[in-house]
C-alpha positions in Angstrom: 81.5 127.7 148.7 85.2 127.9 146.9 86.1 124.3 147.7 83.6 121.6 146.1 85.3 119.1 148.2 83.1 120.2 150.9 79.9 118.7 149.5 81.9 115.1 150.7 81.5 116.4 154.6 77.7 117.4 154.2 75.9 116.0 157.0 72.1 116.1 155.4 70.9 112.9 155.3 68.5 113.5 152.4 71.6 114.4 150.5 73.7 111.2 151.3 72.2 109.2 148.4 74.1 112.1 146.0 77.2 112.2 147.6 77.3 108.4 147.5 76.9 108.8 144.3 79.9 111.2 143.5 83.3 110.3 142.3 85.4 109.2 144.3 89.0 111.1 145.4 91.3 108.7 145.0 90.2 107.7 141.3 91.1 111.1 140.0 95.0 111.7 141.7 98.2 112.0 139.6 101.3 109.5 139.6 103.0 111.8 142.3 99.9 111.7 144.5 99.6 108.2 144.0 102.6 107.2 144.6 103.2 109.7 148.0 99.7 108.3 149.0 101.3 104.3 148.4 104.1 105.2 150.5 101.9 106.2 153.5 100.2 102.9 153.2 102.8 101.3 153.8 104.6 102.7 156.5 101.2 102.4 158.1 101.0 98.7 157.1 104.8 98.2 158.4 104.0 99.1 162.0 101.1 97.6 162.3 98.6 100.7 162.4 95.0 99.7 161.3 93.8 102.1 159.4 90.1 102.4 157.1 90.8 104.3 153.9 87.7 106.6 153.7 86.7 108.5 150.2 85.0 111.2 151.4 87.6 112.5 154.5 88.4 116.4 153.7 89.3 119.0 155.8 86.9 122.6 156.5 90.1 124.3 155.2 91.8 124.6 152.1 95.7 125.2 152.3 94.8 121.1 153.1 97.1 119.2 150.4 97.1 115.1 149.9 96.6 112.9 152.9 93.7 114.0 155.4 93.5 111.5 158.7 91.4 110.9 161.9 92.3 109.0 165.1 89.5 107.6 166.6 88.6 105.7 169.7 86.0 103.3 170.1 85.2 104.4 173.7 83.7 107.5 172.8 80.2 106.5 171.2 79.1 108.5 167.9 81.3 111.6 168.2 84.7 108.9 168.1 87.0 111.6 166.7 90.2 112.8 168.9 91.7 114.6 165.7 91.8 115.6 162.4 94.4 116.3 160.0 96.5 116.1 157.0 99.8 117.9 155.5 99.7 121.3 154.4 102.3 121.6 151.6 102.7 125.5 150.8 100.9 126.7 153.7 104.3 128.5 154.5 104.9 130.4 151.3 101.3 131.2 151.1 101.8 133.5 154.2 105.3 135.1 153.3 107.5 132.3 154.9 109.9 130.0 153.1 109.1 126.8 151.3 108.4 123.8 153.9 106.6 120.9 154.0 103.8 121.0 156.4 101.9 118.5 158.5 99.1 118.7 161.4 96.0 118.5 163.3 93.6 120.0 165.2 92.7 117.7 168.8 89.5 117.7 171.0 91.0 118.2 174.3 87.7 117.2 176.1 87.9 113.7 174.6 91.5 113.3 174.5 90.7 112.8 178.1 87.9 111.3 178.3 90.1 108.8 176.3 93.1 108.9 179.0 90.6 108.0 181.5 89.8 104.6 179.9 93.2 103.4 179.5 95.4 102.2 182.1 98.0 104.8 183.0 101.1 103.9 181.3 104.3 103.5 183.4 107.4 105.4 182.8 110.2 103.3 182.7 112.9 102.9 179.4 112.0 101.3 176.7 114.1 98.1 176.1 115.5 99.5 172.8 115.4 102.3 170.5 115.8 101.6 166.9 117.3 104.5 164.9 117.1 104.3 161.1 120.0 105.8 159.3 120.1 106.8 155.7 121.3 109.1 153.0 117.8 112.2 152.7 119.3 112.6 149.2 117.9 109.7 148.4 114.8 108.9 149.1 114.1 105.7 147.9 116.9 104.3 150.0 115.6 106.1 153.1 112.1 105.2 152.4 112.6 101.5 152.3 115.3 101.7 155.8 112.1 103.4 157.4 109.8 100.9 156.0 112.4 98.3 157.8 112.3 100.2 160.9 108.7 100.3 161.5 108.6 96.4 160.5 111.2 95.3 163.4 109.5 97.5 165.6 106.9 96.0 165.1 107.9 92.7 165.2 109.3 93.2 168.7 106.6 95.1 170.2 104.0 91.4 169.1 107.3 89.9 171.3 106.5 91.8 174.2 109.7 94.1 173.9 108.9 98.3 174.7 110.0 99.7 171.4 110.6 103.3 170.5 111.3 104.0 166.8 113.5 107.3 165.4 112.9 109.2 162.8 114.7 108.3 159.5 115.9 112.2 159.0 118.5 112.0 162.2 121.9 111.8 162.3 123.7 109.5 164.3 124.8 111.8 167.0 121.1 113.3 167.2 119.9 109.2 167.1 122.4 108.5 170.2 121.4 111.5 172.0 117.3 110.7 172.2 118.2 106.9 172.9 119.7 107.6 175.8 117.0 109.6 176.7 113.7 107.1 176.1 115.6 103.5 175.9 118.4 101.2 177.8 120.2 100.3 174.1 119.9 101.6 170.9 119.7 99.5 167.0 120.9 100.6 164.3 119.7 100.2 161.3 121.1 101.1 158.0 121.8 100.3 154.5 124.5 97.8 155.7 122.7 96.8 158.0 119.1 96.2 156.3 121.5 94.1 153.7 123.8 92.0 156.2 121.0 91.0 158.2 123.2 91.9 160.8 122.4 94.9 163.7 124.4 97.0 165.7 123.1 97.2 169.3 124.5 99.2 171.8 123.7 98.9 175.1 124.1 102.4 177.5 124.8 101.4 180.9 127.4 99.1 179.8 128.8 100.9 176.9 129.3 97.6 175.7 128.6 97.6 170.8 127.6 94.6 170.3 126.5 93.0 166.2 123.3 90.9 166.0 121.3 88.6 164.0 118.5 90.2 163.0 116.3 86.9 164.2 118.1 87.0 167.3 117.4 90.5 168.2 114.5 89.7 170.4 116.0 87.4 172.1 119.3 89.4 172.8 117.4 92.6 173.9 115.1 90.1 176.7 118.8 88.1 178.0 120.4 91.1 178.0 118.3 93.7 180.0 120.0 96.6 181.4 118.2 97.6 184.6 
């Protein structure tokens, strides 16, 4: 065994006492890692994604760098895993490729759908909005906290019954336009100007028609003023 991180996934149970016992992973990270780990929490927190911060999650490979994650599903008895994950930061240099971040997972097919099969199939139809943060990637500070915003109003409109698809914080305006159209019947913007006027831009496709908005009276100006 090269990784000793390992010894956290052993499934012995005479040995579970130890590993209780062991330190734990996040009392030994450095300010970076703590601070990238922080940041995760809260977009997580922002939208609303429950989540159960476990010590002794690690991966079975090590090019595995900071966060590791599961989805689970509560349908599926013991083995309640879809996937498993986690960025893998230098995974492309380490096989001859250029310097890139690096995120992903591995996903059980076979209960992926049993999954599917408990759920109601999900209709397509637009979502009523698509909210497209904008920010400088220079700085990420800035872009961090308009993401943070995003994932909050999206929230906050999905608990208000709204169908809500959120951008990434990385695209441009032209690339934001483009995908609304494609998934939503308006698009929000939501930028530096915006997050500090309080005051959206909402443009609504089949009309064409910009219109600025109130941040608490967004709901109610995406429900009175559906495009169908």
């Amino acid at each position: 065994m090269t990784n000793p991180l390992r010894v956290l996934d052993c499934k012995v149970p005479a040995d579970q006492p130890i590993i209780d016992a062991l330190p734990k992973i996040g009392d030994s990270l450095d300010e970076e890692s703590k601070k990238h780990f922080a940041a995760v929490l809260t977009a997580l927190d922002a939208s609303g994604v429950s989540y159960t911060r476990n010590h002794r999650l690690v991966r079975g490979l090590d090019y595995y760098t900071r966060t590791t994650f599961e989805f689970t599903h509560g349908g599926l008895g013991a083995q309640n895993a879809l996937l498993g994950g986690g960025r893998y930061d230098g995974l492309s240099e380490a096989i001859g490729g250029p310097k890139a971040p690096g995120i992903g997972f591995a996903m059980g097919e076979d209960r992926l759908v049993l999954t599917l099969q408990t759920l109601e199939a999900a209709k397509t139809e637009l979502a009523d909005a698509f909210i497209a943060p904008l920010g400088d990637a220079k700085d990420e500070a800035a872009l961090a906290k308009i993401n943070a915003a995003g994932l909050a109003l999206a929230r906050e409109l999905r608990r208000g019954g709204l169908r809500i698809e959120l951008g990434d914080g990385s695209f441009r305006l032209k690339k934001s336009f483009e995908t609304a159209d494609k998934l939503a019947r308006a698009i929000v913007i939501l930028g530096e100007n915006e997050l500090e006027s309080g005051i959206l831009t909402v443009k609504t496709f089949a009309t064409g028609i910009q219109t600025k908005v109130p941040r608490a009276e967004l709901a109610a100006f995406l429900n009175q003023n559906p495009v169908n």
